[in-house]
LOSE-811575 format. One record per residue (C-alpha): residue in one letter; residue number from 1; x, y, z. Coordinates in nm, 2 decimals. Example, Ala and Ser with C-alpha at 12.3 -4.5 7.8 and 13.67 -1.06 7.14 Angstrom:
NODE code pos     xx     yy     zz
NODE    a   1   1.23  -0.45   0.78
NODE    s   2   1.37  -0.11   0.71
//
This chain:
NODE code pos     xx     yy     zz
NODE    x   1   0.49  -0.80   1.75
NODE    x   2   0.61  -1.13   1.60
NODE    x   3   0.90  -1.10   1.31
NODE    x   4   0.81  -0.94   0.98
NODE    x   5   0.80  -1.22   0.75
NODE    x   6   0.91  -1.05   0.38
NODE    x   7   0.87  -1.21   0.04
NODE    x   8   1.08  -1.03  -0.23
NODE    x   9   1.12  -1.09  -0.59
NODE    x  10   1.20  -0.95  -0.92
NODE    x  11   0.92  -1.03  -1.19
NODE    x  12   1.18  -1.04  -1.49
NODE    x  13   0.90  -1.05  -1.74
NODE    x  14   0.75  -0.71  -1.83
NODE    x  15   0.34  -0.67  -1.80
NODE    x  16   0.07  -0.44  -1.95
NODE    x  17   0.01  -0.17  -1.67
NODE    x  18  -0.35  -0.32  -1.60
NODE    x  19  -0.17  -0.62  -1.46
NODE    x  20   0.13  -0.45  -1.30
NODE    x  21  -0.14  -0.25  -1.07
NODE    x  22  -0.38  -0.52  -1.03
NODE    x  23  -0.09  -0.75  -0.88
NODE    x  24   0.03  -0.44  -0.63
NODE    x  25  -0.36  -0.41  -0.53
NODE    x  26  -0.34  -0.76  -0.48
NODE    x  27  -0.02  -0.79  -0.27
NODE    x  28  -0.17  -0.52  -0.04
NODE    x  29  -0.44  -0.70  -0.01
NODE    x  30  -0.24  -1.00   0.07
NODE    x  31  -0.05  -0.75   0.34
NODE    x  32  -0.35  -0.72   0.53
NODE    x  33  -0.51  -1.06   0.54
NODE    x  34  -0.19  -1.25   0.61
NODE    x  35   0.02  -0.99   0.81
NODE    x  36   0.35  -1.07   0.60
NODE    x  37   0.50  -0.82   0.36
NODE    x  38   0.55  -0.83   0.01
NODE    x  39   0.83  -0.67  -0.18
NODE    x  40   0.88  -0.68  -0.60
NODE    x  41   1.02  -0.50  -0.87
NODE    x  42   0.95  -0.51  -1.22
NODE    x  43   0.90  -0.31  -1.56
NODE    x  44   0.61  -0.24  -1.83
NODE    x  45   0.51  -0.36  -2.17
NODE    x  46   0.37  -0.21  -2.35
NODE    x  47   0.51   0.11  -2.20
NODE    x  48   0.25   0.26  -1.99
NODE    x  49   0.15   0.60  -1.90
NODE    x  50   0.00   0.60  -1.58
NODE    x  51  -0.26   0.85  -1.35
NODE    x  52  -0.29   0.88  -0.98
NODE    x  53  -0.63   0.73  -0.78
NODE    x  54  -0.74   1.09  -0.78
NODE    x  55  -0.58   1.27  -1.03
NODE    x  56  -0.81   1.48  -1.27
NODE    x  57  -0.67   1.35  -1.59
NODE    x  58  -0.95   1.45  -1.79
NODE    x  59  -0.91   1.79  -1.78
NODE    x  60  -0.46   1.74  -1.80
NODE    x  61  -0.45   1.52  -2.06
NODE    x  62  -0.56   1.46  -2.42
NODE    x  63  -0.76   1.17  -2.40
NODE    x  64  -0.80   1.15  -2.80
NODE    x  65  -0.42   1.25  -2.83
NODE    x  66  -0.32   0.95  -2.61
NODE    x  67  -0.56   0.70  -2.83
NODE    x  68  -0.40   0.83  -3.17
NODE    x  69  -0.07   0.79  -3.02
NODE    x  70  -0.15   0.41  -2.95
NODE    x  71  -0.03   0.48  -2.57
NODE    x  72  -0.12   0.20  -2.29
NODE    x  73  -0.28   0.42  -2.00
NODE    x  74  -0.40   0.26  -1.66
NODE    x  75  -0.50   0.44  -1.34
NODE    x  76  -0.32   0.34  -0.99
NODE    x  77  -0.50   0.27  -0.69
NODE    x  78  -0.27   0.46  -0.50
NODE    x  79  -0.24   0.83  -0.51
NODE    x  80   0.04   1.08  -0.67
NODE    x  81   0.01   1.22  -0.99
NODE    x  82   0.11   1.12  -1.37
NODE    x  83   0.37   0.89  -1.46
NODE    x  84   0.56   0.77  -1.75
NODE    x  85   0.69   0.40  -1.73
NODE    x  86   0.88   0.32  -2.00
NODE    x  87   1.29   0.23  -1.93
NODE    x  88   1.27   0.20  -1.58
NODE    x  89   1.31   0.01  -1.23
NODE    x  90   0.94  -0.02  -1.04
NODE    x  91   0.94  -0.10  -0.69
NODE    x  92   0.61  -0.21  -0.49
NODE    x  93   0.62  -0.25  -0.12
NODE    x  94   0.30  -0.39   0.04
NODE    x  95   0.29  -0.48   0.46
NODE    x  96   0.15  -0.42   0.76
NODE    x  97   0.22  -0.06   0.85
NODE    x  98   0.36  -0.11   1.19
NODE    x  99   0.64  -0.28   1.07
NODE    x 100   0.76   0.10   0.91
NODE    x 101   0.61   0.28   1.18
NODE    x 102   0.32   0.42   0.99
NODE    x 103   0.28   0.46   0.62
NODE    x 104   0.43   0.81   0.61
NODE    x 105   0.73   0.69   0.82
NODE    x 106   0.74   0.41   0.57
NODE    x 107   0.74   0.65   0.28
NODE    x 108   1.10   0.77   0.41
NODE    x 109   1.19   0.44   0.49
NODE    x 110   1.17   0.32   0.18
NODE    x 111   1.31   0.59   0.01
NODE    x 112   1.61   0.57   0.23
NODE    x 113   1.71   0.24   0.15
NODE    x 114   1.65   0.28  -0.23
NODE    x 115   1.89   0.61  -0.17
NODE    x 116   2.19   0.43   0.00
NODE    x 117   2.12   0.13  -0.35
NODE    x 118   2.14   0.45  -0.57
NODE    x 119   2.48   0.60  -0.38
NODE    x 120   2.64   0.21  -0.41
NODE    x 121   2.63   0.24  -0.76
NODE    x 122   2.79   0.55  -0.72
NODE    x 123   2.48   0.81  -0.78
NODE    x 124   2.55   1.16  -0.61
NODE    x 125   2.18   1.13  -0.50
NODE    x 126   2.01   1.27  -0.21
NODE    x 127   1.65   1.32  -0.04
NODE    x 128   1.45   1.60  -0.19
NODE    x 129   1.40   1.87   0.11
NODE    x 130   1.03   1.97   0.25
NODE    x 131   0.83   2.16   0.07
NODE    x 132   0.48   2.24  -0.01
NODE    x 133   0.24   1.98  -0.10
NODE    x 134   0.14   1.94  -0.47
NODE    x 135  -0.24   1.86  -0.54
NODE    x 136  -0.30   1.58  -0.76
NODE    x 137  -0.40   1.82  -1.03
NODE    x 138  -0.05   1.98  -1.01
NODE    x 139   0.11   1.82  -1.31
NODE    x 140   0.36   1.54  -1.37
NODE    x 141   0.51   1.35  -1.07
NODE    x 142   0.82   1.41  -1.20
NODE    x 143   0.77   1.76  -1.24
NODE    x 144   0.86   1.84  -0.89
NODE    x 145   0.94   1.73  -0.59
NODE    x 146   0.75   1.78  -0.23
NODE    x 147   0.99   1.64   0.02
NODE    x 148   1.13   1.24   0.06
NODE    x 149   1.19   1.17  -0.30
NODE    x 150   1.48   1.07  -0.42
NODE    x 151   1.65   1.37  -0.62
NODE    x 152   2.02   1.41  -0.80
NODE    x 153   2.16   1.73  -0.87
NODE    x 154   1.82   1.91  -0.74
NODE    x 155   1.63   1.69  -1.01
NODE    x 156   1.40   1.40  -0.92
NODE    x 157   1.54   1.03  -0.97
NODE    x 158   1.28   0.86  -0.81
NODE    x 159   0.90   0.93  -0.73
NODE    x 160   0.63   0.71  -0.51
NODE    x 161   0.27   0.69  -0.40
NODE    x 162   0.11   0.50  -0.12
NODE    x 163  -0.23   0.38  -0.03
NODE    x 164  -0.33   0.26   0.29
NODE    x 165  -0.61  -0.01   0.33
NODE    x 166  -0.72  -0.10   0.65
NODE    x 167  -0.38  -0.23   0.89
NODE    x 168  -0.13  -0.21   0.56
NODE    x 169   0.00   0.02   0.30
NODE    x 170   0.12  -0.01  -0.04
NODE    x 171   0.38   0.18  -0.19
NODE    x 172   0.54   0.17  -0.58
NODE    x 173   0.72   0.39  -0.72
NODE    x 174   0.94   0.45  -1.00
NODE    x 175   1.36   0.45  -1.03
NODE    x 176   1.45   0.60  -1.38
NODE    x 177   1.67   0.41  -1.57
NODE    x 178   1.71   0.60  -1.91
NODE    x 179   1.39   0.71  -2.02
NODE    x 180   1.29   1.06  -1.88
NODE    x 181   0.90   1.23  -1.88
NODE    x 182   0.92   1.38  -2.21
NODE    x 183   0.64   1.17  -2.34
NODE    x 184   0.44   1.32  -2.11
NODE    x 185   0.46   1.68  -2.26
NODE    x 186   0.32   1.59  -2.60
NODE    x 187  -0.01   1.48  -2.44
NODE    x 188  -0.01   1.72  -2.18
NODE    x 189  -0.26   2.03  -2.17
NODE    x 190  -0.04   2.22  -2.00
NODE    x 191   0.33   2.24  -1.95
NODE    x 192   0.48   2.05  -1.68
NODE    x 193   0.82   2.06  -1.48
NODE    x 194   1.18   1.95  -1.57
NODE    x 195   1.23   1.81  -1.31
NODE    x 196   1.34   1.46  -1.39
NODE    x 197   1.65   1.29  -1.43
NODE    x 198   1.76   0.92  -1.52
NODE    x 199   2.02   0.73  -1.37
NODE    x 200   2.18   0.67  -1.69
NODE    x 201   2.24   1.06  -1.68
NODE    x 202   2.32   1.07  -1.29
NODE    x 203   2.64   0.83  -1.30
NODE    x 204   2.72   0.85  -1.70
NODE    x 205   2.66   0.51  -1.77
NODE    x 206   2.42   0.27  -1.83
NODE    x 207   2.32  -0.01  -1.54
NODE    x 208   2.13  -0.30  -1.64
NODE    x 209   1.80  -0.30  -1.47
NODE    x 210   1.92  -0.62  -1.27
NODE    x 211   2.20  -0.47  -1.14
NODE    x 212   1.94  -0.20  -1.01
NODE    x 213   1.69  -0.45  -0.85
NODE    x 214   2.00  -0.61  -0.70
NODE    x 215   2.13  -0.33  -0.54
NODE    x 216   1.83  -0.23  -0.42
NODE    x 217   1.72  -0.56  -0.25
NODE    x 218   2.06  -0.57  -0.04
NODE    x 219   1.97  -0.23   0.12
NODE    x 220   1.61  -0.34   0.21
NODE    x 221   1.74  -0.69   0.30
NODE    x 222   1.92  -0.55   0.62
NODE    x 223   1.57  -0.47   0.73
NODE    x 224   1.45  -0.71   1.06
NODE    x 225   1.25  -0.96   0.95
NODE    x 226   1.24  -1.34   0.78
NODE    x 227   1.32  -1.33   0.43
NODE    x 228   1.19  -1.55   0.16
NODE    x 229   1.28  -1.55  -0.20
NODE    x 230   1.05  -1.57  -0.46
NODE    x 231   0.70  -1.48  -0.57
NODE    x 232   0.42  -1.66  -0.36
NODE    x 233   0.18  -1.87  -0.57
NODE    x 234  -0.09  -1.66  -0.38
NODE    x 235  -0.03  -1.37  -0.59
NODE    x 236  -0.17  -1.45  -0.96
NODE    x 237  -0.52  -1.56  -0.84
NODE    x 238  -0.55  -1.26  -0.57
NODE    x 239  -0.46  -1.06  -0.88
NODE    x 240  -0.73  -1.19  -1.09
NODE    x 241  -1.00  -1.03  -0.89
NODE    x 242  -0.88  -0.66  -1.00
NODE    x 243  -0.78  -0.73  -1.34
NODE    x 244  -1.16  -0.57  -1.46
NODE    x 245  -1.08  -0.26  -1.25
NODE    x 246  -0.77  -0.15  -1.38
NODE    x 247  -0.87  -0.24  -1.72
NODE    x 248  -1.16  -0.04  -1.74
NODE    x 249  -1.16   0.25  -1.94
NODE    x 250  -1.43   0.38  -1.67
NODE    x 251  -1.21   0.35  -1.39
NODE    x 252  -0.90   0.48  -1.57
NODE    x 253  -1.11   0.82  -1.71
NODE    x 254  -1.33   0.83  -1.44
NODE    x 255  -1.23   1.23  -1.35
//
């Protein structure tokens, strides 16, 4: 296997969810047509409540509730369940999955290093133990945990999803600065989990979502590989092609 070639960036500008997911469908994409890897973070405006590729959302959530409210909504491609995105660090990892060992072992990978970044800002956190599987119809992501994430004090810091295409994987996820999943409950058919916890809360004291994407990038920078800095012009007209997709109300209440 020749050397991992990595590109990793922080997109400082905040997007509507239709464009965050369209650019980690694209860098996946990318992944397994060019056989480098791909690694961003960024953040969300408007703030964006988001659904899992086979979550039933329909039958969860108040459609009507969530259009009086005003709320940006936008469905993933990768799995998982609901999300809230509003103060928070978002992490996409897109490359060939040999380079992780598989996409599960990548999963753990992953989490590990954004574990040790969350422990050298001084974050009691650790990884949430196995246990049973939760069923995309099983309520908020951060309502509980099922084994890998990222957890402080029993109560999940950090969530992720993954979808494999072909020889690559993607996986993004979600860090939580300050805002928890409250939002969640008023649209919510059901009551859901809390579970969650924010960073802010974990350490008692507020770290700038730079500081975060810094911290994070010097634990998967010890990773073997070539790195490069910055985001390849590749990306925005790969994008372009799943722009429709993820803004289609179809596709986002399509179950």
């Amino acid at each position: 296997m020749t050397e991992p070639r990595w590109h990793l960036w922080t997109d400082t500008v905040p997007g509507p969810g239709w464009r965050q997911m369209a650019v980690d469908q694209a860098l996946l994409d990318l992944a397994e047509q060019s056989g480098a890897g791909f690694i961003r973070f960024y953040h969300w405006e408007p703030w964006c409540l988001s659904f899992g590729r086979h979550e039933p959302a329909l039958g969860r959530y108040y459609r009507v509730r969530i259009e009086a409210l005003g709320l940006s909504v936008v469905r993933r491609p990768t799995g998982g369940r609901a999300v809230w995105h509003a103060r928070e660090l978002t992490y996409a990892v897109a490359a060939p999955s040999a380079w992780v060992g598989g996409a599960r072992a990548g999963f753990g990978r992953i989490h590990q290093a954004i574990l040790e970044a969350v422990q050298d800002l001084g974050g009691d956190a650790r990884l949430a133990p196995a246990a049973r599987p939760v069923g995309p119809g099983g309520g908020p992501c951060f309502g509980t945990s099922t084994g890998g994430e990222i957890v402080v004090a029993g109560r999940k810091l950090v969530g992720g999803a993954q979808l494999t295409q072909g020889s690559a994987f993607l996986q993004h996820g979600s860090l939580l600065l300050q805002d928890d999943q409250q939002q969640l409950a008023a649209v919510s058919r059901e009551p859901g989990g809390a579970g969650a916890i924010t960073l802010r809360e974990a350490l008692g004291r507020l770290v700038p979502f730079d500081t975060v994407a810094a911290a994070v990038a010097n634990r998967l920078r010890r990773w073997e590989g070539a790195w490069l800095e910055g985001r390849p012009a590749s990306v925005d007209q790969a994008a372009a092609g799943h722009e429709a997709r993820f803004r289609d109300p179809g596709w986002t209440w399509r179950r």
